[in-house]
N, C-alpha and C positions, 0 to 999 in steps of 0.2 A: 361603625368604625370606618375610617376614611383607609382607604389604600394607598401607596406612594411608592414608586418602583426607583433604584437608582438605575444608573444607565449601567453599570455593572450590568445585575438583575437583568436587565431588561435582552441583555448580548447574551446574555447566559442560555435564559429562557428562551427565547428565538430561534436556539440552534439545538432545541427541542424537537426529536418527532411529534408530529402531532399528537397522537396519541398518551406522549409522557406532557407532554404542554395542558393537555386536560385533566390530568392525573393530579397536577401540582396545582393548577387554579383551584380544584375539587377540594385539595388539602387546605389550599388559603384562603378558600370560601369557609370551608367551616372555622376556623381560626376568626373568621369576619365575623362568621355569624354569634360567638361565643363557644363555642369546643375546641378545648384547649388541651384536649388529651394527648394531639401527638405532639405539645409543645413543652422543650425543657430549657430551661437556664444553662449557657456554655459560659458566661460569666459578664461582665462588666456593664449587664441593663443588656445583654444581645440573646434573643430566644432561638431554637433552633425547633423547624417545625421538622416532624420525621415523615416521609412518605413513601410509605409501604408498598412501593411499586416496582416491577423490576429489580432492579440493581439496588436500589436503596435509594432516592434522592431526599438530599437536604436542604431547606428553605434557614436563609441567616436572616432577622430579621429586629426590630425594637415596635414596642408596644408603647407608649407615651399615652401620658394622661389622662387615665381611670381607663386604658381600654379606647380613647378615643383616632388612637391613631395608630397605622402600621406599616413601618417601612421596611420594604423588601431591601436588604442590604446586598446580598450577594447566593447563588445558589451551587451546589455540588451533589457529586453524589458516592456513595459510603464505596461501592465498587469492590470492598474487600481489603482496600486501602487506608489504613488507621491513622499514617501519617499523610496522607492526600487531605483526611477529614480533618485533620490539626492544624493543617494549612490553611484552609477555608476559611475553618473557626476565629484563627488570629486575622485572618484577614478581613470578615466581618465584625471583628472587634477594634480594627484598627480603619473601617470605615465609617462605623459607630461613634468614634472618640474623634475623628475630622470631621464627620458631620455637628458634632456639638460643640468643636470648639471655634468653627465656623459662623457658631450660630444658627446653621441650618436647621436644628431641632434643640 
C-alpha cells in the first residue's frame, strides 16, 4: 500500500509530541500493513483510523483501489469533544470530495 500525506495531515502531525507522532505512525503502519481493526467508515469513501492513545487520536483517511493506496487526509483527536470530532470528520470528507474532483485521486 503506497502512503500519501496532505499538507493538512502533515501540519497536524508535526505539532505532535514525539511520542504521540509514534503512536499514530504505529496505527498507520498496521492500516499499511493490512489490519484494519481500528478502521471505520465515517461516510463518503473517508475511513477513520482510531488510536488508542492518550486523549484519543484520529487519523481521516481514503483507501483507493483494492487497498492500493492511502491518503492521510487530515488528523484530530476525540478529546472528549463529540462535536470537535464531527468537525474533523466533515472536514475530511470535504477534503476527500476536492481531492476527487480535482482529479487528484
Amino acid at each position: 500500500m503506497i502512503e500519501k500525506h496532505t499538507d493538512v495531515f502533515d501540519k497536524w502531525f508535526n505539532k505532535l509530541a514525539l511520542n504521540v507522532q509514534k503512536a499514530v505512525s504505529d496505527y498507520i503502519g498496521r492500516v499499511i500493513d493490512g489490519n484494519f481493526s481500528n478502521l471505520k467508515s465515517v461516510g463518503q469513501g473517508v475511513q477513520e483510523i482510531t488510536v488508542d492513545f492518550q486523549k484519543g487520536y484520529r487519523i481521516y483517511c481514503v483507501i483507493l483501489n483494492n487497498k492500493t493506496l492511502l491518503i492521510l487526509l487530515c488528523g484530530g483527536n476525540k478529546g472528549g469533544n463529540q462535536k470537535h470530532q464531527q468537525e474533523d470528520i466533515e472536514r475530511a470528507i470535504g477534503m476527500k470530495n476536492y481531492l476527487k474532483r480535482s482529479g487528484q485521486i
